[in-house]
C-alpha positions as CSV (number, residue, x, y, z in Angstrom):
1,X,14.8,9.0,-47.0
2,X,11.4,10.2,-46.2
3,X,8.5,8.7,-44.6
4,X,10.0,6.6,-41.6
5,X,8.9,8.9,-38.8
6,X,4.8,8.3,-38.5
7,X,3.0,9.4,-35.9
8,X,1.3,6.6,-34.2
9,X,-2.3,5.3,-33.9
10,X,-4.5,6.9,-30.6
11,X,-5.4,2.9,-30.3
12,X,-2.1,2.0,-30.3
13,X,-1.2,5.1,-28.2
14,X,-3.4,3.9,-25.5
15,X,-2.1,0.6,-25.0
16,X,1.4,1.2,-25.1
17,X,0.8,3.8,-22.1
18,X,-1.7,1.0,-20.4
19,X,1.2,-1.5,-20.2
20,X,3.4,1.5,-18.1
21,X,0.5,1.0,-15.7
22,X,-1.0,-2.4,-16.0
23,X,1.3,-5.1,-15.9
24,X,-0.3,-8.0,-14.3
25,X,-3.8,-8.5,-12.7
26,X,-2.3,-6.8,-9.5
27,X,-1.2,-3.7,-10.7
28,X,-5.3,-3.9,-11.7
29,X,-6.3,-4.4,-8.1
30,X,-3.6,-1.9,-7.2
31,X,-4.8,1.1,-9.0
32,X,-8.8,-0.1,-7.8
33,X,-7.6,-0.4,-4.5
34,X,-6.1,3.1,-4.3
35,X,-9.0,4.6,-5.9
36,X,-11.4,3.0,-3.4
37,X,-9.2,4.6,-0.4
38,X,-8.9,8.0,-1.9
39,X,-13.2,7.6,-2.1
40,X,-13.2,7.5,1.3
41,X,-14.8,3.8,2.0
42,X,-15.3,2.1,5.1
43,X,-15.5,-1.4,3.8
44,X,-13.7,-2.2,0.2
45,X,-14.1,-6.4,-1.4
46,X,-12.0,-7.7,-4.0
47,X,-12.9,-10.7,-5.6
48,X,-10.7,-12.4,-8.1
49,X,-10.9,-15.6,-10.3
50,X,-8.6,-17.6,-12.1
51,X,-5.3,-15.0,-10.5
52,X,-7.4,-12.4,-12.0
53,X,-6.7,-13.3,-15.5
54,X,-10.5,-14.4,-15.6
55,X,-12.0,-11.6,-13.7
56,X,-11.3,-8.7,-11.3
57,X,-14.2,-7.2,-9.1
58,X,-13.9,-4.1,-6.0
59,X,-16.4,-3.0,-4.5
60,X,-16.1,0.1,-1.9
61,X,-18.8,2.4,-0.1
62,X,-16.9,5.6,-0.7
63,X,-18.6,8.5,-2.2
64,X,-19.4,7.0,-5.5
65,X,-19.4,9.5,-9.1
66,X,-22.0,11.2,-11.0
67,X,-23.2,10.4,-14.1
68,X,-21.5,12.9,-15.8
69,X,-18.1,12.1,-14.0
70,X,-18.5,8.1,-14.6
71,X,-18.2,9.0,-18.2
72,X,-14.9,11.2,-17.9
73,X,-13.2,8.6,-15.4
74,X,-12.4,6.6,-18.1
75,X,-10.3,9.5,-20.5
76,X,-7.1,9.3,-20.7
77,X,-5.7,12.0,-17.3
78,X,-9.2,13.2,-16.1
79,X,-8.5,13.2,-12.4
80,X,-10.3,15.1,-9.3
81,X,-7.3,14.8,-7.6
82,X,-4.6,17.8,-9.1
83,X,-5.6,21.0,-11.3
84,X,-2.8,22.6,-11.7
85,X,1.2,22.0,-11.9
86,X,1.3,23.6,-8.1
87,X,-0.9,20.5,-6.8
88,X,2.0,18.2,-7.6
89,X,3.9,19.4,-4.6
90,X,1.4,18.8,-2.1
91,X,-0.1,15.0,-3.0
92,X,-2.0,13.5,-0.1
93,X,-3.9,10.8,-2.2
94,X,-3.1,7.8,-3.8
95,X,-4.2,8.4,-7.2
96,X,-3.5,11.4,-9.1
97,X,-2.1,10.9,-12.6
98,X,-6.0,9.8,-13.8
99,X,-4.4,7.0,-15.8
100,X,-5.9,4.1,-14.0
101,X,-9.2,3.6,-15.7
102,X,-7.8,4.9,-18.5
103,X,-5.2,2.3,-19.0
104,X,-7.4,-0.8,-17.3
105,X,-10.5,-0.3,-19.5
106,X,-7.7,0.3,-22.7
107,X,-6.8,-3.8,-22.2
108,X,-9.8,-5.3,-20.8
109,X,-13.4,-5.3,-20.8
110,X,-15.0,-2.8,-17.7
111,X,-18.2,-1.9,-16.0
112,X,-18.4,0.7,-13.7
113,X,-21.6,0.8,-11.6
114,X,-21.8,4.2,-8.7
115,X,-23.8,6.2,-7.6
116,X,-23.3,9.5,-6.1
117,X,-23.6,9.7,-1.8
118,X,-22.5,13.8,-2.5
119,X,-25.4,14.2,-4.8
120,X,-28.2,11.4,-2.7
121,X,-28.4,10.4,-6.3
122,X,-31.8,8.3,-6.5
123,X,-30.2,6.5,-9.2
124,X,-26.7,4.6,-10.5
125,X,-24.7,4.7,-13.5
126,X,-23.1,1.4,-15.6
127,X,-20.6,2.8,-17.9
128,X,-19.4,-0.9,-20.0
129,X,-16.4,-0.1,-21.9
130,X,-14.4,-2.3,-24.2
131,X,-11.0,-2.5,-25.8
132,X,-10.9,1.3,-24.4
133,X,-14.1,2.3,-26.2
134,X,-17.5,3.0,-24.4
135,X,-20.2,0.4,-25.3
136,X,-22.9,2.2,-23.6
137,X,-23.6,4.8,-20.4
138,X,-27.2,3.9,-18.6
139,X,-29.5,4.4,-15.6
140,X,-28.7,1.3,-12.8
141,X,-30.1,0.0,-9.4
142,X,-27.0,0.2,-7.2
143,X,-25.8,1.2,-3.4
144,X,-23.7,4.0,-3.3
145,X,-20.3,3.4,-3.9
146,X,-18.5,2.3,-6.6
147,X,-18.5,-1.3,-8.5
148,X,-15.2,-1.9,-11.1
149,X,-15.8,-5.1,-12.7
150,X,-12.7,-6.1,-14.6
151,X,-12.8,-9.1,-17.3
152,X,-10.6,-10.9,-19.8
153,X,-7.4,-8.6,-18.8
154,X,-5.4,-8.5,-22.2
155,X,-7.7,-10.1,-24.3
156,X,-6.7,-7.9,-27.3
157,X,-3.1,-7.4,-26.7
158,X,-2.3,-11.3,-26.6
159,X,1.3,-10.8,-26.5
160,X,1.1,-9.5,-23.0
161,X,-1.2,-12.1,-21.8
162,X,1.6,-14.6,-23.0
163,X,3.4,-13.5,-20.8
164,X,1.1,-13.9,-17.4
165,X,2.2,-16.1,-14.7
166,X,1.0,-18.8,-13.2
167,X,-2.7,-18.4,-11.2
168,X,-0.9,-19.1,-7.9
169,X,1.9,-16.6,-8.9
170,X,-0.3,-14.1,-9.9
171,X,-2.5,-14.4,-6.8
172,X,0.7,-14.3,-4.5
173,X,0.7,-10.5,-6.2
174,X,-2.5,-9.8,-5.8
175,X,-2.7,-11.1,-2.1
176,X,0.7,-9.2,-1.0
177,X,-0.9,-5.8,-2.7
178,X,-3.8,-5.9,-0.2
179,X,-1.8,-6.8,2.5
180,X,0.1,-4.2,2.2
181,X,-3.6,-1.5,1.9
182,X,-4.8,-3.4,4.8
183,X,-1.8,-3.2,6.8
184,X,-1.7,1.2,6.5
185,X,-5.4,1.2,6.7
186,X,-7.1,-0.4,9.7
187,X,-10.0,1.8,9.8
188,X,-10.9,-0.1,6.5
189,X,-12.5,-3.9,6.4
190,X,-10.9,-5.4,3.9
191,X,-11.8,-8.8,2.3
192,X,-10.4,-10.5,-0.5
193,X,-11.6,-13.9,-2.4
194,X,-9.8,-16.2,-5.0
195,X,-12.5,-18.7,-6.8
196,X,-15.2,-17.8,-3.8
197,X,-12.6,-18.5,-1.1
198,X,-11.7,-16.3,1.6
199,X,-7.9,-15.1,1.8
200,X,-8.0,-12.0,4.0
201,X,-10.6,-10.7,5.8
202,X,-9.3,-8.1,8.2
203,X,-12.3,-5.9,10.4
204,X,-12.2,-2.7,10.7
205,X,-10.1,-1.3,13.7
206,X,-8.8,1.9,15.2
207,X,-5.7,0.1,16.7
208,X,-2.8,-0.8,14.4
209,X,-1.9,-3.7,16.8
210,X,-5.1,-5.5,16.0
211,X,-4.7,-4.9,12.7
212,X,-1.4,-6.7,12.5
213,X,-2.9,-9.6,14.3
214,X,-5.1,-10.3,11.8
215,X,-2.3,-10.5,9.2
216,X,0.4,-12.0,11.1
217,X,-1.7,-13.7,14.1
218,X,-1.3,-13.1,17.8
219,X,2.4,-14.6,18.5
220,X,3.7,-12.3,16.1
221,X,1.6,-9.3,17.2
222,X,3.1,-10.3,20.6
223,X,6.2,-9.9,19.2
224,X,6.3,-6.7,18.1
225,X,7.4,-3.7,19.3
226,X,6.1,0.0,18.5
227,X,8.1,2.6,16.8
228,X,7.4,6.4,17.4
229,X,10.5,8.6,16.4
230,X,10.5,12.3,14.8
231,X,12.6,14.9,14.2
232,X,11.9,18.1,12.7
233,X,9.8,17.7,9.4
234,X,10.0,14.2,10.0
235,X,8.2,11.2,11.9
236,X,8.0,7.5,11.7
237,X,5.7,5.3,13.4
238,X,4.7,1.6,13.0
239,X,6.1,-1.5,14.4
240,X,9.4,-4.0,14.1
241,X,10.2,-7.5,15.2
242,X,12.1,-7.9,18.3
243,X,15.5,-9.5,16.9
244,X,14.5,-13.1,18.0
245,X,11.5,-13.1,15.1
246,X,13.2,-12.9,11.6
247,X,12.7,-14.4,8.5
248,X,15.0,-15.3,5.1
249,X,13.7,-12.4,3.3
250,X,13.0,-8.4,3.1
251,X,9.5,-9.3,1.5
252,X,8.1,-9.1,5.3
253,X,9.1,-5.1,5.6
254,X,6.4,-2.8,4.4
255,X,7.5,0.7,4.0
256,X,4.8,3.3,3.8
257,X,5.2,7.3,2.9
258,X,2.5,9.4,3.4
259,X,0.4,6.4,3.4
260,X,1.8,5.1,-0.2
261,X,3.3,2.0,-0.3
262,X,6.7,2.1,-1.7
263,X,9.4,-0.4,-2.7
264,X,12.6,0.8,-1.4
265,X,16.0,-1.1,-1.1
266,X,17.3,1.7,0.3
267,X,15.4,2.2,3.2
268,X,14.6,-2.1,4.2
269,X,18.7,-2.0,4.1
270,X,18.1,1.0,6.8
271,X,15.7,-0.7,9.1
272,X,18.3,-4.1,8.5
273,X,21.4,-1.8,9.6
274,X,19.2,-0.3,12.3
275,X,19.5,-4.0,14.2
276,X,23.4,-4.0,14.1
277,X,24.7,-7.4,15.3
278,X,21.1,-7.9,17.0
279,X,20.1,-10.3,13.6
280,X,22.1,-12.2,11.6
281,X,23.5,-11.0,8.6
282,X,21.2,-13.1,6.4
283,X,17.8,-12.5,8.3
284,X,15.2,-10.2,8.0
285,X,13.3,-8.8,10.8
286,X,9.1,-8.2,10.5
287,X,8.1,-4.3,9.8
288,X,5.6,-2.3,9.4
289,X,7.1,1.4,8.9
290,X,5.2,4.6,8.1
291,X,7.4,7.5,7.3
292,X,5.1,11.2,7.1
293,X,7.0,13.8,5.0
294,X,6.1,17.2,3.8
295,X,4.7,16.2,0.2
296,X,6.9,18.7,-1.4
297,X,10.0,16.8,0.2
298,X,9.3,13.7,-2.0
299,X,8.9,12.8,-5.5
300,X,5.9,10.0,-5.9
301,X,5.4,10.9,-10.0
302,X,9.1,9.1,-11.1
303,X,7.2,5.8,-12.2
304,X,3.6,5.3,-13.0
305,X,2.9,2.8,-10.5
306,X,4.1,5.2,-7.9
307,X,5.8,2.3,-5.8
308,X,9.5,4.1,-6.5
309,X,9.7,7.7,-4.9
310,X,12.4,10.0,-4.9
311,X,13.4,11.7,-1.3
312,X,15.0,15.3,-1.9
313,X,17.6,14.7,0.5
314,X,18.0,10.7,0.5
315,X,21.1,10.5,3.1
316,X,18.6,12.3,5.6
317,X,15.6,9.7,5.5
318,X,18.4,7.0,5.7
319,X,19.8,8.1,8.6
320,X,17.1,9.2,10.5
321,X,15.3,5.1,9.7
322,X,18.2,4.0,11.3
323,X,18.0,6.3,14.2
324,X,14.4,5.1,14.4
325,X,14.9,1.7,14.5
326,X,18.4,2.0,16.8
327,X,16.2,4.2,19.4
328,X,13.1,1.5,19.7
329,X,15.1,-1.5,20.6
330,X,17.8,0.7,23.2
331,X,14.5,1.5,24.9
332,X,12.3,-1.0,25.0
333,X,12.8,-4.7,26.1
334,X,14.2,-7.2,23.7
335,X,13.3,-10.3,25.6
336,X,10.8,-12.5,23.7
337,X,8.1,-14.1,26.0
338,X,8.9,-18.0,26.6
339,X,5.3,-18.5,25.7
340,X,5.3,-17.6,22.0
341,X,9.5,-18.2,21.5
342,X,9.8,-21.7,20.6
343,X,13.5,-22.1,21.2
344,X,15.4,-23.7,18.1
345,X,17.1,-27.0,18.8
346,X,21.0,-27.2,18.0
347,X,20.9,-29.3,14.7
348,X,23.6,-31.9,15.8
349,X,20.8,-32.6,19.2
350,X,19.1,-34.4,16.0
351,X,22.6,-36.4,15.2
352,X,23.6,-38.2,18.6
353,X,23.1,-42.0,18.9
354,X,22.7,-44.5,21.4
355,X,24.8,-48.0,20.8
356,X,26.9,-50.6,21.6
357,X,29.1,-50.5,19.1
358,X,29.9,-48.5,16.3
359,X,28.9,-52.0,13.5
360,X,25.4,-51.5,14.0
361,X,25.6,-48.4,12.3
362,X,24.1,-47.6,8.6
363,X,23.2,-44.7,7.0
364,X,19.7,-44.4,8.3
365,X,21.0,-43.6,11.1
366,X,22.5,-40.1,10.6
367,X,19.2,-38.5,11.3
368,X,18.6,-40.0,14.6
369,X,21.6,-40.1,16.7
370,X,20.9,-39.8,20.0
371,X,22.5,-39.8,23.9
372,X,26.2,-41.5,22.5
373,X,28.2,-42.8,25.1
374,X,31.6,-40.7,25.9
375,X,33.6,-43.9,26.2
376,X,32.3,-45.1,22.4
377,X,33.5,-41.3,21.2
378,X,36.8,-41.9,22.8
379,X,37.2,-45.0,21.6
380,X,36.1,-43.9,18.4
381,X,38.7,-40.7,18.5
382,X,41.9,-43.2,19.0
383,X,41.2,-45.1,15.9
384,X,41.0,-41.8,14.0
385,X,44.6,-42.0,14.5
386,X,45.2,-44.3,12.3
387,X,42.4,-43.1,10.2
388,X,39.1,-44.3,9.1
389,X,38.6,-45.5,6.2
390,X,34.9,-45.5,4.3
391,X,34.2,-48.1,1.6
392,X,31.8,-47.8,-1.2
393,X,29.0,-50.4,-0.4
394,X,29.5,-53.3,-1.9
395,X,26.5,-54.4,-5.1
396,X,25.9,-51.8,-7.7
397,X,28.0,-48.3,-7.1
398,X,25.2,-45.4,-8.1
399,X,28.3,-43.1,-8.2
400,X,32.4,-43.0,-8.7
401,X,33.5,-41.9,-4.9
402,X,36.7,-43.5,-4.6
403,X,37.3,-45.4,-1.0
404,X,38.9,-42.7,1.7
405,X,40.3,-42.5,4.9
406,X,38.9,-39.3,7.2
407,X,41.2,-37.1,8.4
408,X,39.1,-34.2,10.3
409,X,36.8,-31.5,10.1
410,X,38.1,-27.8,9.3
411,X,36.7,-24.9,10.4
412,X,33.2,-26.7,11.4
413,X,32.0,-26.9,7.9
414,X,34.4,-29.1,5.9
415,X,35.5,-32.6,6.3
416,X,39.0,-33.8,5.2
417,X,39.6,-36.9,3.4
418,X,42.5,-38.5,1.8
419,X,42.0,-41.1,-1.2
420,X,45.2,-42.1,-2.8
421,X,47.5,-38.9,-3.6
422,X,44.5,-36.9,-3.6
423,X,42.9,-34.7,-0.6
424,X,39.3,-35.0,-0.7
425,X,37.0,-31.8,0.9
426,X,33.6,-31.6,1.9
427,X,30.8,-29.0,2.2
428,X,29.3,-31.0,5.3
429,X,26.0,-28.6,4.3
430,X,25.8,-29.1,0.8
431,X,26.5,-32.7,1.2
432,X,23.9,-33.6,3.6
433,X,21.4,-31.6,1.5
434,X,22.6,-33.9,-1.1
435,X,22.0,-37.4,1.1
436,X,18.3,-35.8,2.0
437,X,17.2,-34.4,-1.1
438,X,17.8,-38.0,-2.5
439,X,16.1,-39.3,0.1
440,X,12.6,-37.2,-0.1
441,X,13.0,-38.1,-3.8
442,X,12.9,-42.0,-2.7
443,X,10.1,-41.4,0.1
444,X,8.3,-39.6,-2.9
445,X,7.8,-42.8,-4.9
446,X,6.9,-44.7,-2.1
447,X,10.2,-46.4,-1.9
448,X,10.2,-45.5,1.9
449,X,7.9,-44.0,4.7
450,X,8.1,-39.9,4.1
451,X,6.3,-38.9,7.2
452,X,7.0,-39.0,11.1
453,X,4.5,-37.8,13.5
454,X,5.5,-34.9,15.6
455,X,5.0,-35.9,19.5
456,X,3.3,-32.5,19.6
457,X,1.7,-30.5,16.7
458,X,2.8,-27.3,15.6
459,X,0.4,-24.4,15.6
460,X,1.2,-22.1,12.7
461,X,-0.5,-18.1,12.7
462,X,0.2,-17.7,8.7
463,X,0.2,-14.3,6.6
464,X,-2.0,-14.4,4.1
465,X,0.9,-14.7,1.8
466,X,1.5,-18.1,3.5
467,X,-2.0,-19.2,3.7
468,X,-2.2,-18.5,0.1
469,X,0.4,-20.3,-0.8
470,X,-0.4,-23.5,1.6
471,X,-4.2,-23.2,0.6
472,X,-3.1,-23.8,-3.5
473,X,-0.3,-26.5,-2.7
474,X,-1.3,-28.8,0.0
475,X,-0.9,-31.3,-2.0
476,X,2.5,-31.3,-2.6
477,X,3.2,-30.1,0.8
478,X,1.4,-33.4,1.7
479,X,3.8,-35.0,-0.6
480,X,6.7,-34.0,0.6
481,X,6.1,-35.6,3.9
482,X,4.0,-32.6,5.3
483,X,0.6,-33.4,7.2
484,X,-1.3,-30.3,7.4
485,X,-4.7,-29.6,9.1
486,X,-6.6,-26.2,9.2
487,X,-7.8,-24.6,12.1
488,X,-9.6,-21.9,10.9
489,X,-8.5,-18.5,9.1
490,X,-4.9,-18.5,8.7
491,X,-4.3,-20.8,11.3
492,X,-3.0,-24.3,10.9
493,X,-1.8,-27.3,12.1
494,X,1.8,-29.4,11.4
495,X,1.2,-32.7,12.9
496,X,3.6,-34.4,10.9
497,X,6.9,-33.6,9.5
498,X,9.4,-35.1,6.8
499,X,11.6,-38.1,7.9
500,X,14.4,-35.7,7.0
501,X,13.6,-33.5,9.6
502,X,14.7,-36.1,12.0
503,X,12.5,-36.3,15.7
504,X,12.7,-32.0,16.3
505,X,11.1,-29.8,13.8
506,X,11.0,-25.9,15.3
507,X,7.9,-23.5,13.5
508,X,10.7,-21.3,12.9
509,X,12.4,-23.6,10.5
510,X,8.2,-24.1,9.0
511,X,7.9,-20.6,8.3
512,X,11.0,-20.3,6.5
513,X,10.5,-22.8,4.5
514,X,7.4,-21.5,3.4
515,X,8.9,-18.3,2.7
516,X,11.1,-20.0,0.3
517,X,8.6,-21.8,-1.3
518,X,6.5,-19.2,-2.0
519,X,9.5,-17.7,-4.0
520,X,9.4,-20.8,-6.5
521,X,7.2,-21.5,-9.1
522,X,7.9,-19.6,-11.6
523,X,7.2,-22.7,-13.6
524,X,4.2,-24.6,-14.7
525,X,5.2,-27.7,-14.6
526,X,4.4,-29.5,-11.2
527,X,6.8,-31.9,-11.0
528,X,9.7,-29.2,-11.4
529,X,7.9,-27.4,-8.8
530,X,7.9,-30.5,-6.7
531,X,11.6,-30.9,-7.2
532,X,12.6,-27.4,-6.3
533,X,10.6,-27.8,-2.9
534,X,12.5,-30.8,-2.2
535,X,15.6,-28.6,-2.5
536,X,14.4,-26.6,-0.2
537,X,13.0,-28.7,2.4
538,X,16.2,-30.9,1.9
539,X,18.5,-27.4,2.2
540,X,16.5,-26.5,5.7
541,X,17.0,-30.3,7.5
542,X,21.2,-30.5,6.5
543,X,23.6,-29.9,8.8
544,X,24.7,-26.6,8.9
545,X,28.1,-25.1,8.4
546,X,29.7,-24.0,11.4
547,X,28.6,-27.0,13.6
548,X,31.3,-29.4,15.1
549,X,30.6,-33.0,14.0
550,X,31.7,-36.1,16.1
551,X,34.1,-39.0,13.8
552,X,31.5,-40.9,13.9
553,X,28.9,-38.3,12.4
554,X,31.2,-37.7,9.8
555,X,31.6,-41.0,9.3
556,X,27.9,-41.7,8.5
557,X,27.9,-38.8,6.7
558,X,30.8,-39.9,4.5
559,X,28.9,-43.3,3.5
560,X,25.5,-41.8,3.2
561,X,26.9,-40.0,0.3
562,X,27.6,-43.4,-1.6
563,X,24.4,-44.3,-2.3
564,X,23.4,-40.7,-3.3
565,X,23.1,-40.6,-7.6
566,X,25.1,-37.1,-7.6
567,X,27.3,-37.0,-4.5
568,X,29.3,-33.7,-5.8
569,X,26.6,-31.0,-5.4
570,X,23.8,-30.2,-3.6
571,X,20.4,-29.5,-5.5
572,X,21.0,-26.2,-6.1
573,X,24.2,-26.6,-8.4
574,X,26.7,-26.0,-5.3
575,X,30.1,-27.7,-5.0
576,X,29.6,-30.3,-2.3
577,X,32.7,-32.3,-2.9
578,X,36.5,-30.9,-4.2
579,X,39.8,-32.4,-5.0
580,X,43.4,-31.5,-4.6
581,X,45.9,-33.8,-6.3
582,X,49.4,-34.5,-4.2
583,X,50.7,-33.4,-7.4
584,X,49.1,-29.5,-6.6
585,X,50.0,-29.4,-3.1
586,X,53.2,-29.5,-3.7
587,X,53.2,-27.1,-6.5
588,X,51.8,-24.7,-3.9
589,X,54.6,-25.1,-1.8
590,X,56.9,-24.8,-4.6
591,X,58.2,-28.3,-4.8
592,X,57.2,-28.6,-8.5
């Protein structure tokens, strides 16, 4: 049957390749960014409203276009960058593939103001293109440099504007994508605004050690220690964490080849395995890695955002990170000045209790046990022997937990009960987070006090990430129990902490908390949102798994969990509670 195959519409042509290269207001700042480097500027300012869904402008003082080359910026792979297939081996800049413009002007509505500093051009240009179509090209007043002011992103491709994230979401992107520029490029001043507010202002500098400083803030920058390792055709320099500064998540490595900032799984497991049994299996140190490669040895054309590049012999660059990272910490000292390491206290510090005797116990008490006498313990230990046993309250039951007796803890993270013919076990974690979670839900509706006052503040030195993210949702920080002041910049302070946390609260447990709340919200809704940082403030005060609890802590525990609405998972879905029948034991052992 003829006529199915039709060759498509240059409109529709256009867009489709746009949406390889624009995705989201940050892969607009992305491709501006690059092209203000690659002009050579000294000072570049992005301004964004609305997450960039409203509007998008960068300014630089690089060396500006002609008239004439204002006008071919914006077809479809006009680039000064390559000429011929040859170039392609030896890249050195950021942009190359001339698709940028192209494919930003193609879903938005653009004006270009430059003028020339090559030329001395008297004179600017303002190119306004729509929809991918140039409105008009005309004579304007400008500085030299270039002006891209980007507006209504995906007003005529509604489909894909759908589909847009939230404004804090999308400015999380945005704010990461300069972090990253600013990082690799301290010569460059850097500033970025959201709505007319200041997120990042970094000065120029000529030492990278500054630079982190005003991304990260001095006790980090304290922390870190240089890398300089090469090896033939290939060198690495940058910094790493020393292993007592981690955090939950790889998004605080930023890889860099040739300058380009690349996404690489590969190569963050690399620095990871690099630490060996320094770092915990589940923590991340702080990087900032530049790898410098002969171009031809790497592939940055496999995607059109250029963030995935392929290596021509990938075992090598693996090994040789890893041999990077293993040579800077055998030769430099690990040991973290006492000044800027705020030791962690042991979670069950929070979970001793001073008392007379073990009646005037109640729930409330689980999160500040303090100084228990040995002699209560031991008394406490010989009735064990005969078991405990832990009643429902009495009134109205808000769940079905059958009455048990306590047998023990396993293995430091599960506690043994019997009810009936059944063996009752529980996740001490996922229970507690359980007992808390509820209890930041009651504090919430005013039920009960949500706050305590920290004897002494905590000073926190935030990313911009962080200060983004705190800056947009102080109030339900504030909420949660949180009291937050700012001190200027990216620094702030915590003067007052959830009830849950109980009467410590380390910055180190702050900071990964934040890190885990800025991975939420991929929801509009603010009471969800509210919820899910519950579950994570609720998930980071629990005991943990792997720490030894006294009876009586167990004990508490055990009857905390009776007034919880859901006592057999923890917010996130987990099993916090299972159940062997006598009846399945015994088939185990074959007497059935």
């Amino acid at each position: 049957m003829a006529g199915k195959i039709l060759v498509l519409d240059e409109k529709v042509i256009s867009q489709i390749a746009a949406g390889e290269v624009i995705e989201k207001p940050a892969s607009v700042v992305k491709e501006l960014l690059e092209n203000a480097i690659d002009a050579e500027s000294n000072q570049i300012s992005i301004g964004v409203e609305d997450g960039g869904k409203k509007s998008i402008i960068v300014v630089d003082d690089g060396v500006g276009m002609s008239r004439e080359d204002a006008e071919k910026a914006f077809l479809r792979h006009s680039t000064s960058k390559i000429t011929t297939l040859r170039d392609l081996e030896s890249i050195n800049s950021l942009g190359f593939r001339g698709e940028a413009l192209a494919s930003i002007a193609a879903v938005a509505k653009v004006i270009l103001l430059t003028k020339s500093r090559d030329f001395k051009e008297d004179i600017g240009t303002e190119v306004l293109v729509e929809g991918g179509k140039i409105r008009h090209v005309k004579d304007a007043a400008c500085n030299y440099g270039t002006t891209v002011t980007v507006k209504d992103l995906f007003y005529n491709t509604p489909a894909r504007r759908k589909y847009l994230k939230s404004t804090r979401l999308e400015l999380s992107k945005i704010t990461d994508i300069v972090t990253r520029q600013a990082l690799i490029n301290p010569k460059i001043f850097f500033r970025l605004t959201h709505n007319d507010s200041e997120i990042i202002n970094t000065p120029s500098t000529t030492i990278q050690l500054d630079n982190i400083v005003n991304i990260y803030g001095k006790e980090i920058a304290r922390e870190m220690l240089p890398v300089e390792y090469s090896d033939l055709d290939l060198k690495i320099d940058g910094f790493i964490s020393k292993p007592a500064v981690t955090r939950k998540s790889s998004n605080h490595i930023s890889i860099f080849i040739n300058k380009r900032y690349i996404k690489s799984k590969l190569l963050s497991m690399a620095i990871k395995e690099g630490y060996g049994n320094l770092i915990m299996k589940d923590r991340y140190p702080i990087a900032i890695i530049s790898l410098h490669i002969h171009p031809r040895n790497v592939d940055v054309n496999v995607h059109p955002t250029k963030q995935e590049i392929r290596f021509e012999n990938e075992k090598k660059v693996y090994d040789f990170f890893i041999k990077a990272i293993k040579n800077t910490l055998q030769t430099q000292s690990l040991m973290a000045e006492i000044d800027n390491l705020k030791l962690e206290e042991k979670s069950l510090e929070a979970f001793e209790l001073s008392l007379s005797s073990v009646s005037e116990i109640t729930g409330d008490t689980l999160l500040e046990l303090e100084d228990i006498k040995q002699s209560n313990i031991d008394d406490f230990k010989q009735d064990m022997k005969s078991h405990v046993f832990v009643e429902p309250p009495s009134g109205v039951k808000v769940n079905l937990l059958p009455k048990m007796s306590l047998v023990g803890q396993i293995l430091n993270t599960y506690i043994i009960a019997q009810s009936g013919d059944n063996i009752i076990i529980i996740d001490q974690h996922a229970a507690h987070e359980r007992v808390l979670f509820e209890r930041l839900s009651t504090a919430k509706s005013g039920v009960k006090e949500q706050s305590q006052e920290l004897l002494s503040p905590l000073t926190l030195e935030l990313n911009p990430k962080q200060n983004s993210y705190i800056m947009e949702n102080k109030d339900i920080l504030s909420s949660l129990g949180f009291k937050i002041e700012h001190f200027g910049k990216n620094t702030y302070q915590i003067r007052a902490v959830p009830v849950v946390f109980g009467k410590t609260a380390g910055d180190k447990a702050i900071y990964d908390i934040l890190d885990d709340l800025i991975l939420l919200g991929r929801t509009k809704e603010k009471e969800e949102l509210i919820e899910k940082a519950m579950a994570v403030v609720a998930c980071h005060s629990a005991i943990r798994g792997g720490e030894e609890l006294s009876p009586l802590q167990m004990k508490n525990l055990v009857e905390s969990l009776y007034d919880t609405r859901n006592a057999y998972s923890c917010p996130h879905g987990r099993p916090s509670i299972l159940i062997m029948s006598k009846y399945e034991l015994e088939k185990k052992f074959k007497r059935k």
